[in-house]
C-alpha positions in Angstrom: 0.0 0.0 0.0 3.0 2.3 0.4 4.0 2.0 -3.5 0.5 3.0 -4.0 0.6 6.5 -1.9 4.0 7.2 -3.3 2.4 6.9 -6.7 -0.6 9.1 -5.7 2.0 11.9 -4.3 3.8 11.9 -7.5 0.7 12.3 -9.5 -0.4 14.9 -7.2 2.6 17.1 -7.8 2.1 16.7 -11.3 -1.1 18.2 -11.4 -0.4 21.5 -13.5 1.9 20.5 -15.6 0.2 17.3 -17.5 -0.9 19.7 -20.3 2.3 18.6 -22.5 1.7 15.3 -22.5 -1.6 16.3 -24.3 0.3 16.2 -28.3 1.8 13.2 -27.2 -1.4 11.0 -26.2 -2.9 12.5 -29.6 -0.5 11.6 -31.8 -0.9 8.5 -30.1 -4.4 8.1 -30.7 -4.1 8.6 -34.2 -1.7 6.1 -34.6 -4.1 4.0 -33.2 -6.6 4.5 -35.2 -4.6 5.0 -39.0 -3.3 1.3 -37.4 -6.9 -1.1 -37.2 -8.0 -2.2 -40.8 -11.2 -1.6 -41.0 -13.5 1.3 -40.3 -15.4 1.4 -36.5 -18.9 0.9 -36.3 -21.3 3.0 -34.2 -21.8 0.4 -31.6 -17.7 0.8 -31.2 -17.8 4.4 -30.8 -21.2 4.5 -28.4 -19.3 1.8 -26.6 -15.6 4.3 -26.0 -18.4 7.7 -25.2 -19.5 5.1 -22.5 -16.6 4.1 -21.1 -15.6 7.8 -21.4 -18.8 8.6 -19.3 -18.4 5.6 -16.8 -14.5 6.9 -16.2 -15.7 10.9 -15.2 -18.3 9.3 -12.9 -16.0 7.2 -11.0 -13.4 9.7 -10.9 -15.2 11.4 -8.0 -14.8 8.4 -5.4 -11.3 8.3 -6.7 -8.0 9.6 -4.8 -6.7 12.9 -6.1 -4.1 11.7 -7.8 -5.5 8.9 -9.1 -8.3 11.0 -10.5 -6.5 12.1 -13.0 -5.4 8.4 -14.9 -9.5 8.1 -14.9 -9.6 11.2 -17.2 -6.4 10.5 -19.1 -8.0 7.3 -20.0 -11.4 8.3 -20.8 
């Protein structure tokens, strides 16, 4: 449990400056998605705008710190 608050105090004094990592994660992304083969149906994209939805929710019981991985990966 001690790794784990170490963790969440690192990612607590990160807080303001995450923004440059946003490029990054984007660039990322549309690797990602220039990389599958075929095109996404709806039911894909209704299913990542719910998990999107189900992340923000359940970043309010979260830690802090831990908070922000929720949004990063929603």
């Amino acid at each position: 449990m001690r790794v784990l608050a170490r963790v969440e105090a690192a990612l607590l004094c990160q807080t303001g400056y995450l923004f440059p990592w946003t490029p990054v994660l984007l660039a990322t992304g549309i690797g990602l998605y220039f990389g599958i083969r075929a095109e996404p149906e709806l039911r894909d994209y209704a299913g990542l705008a719910g998990l999107c939805v189900v992340l923000i929710t359940v970043r309010r019981w979260l830690a802090p710190g831990v908070g922000s991985l929720a949004i990063g990966g929603g």
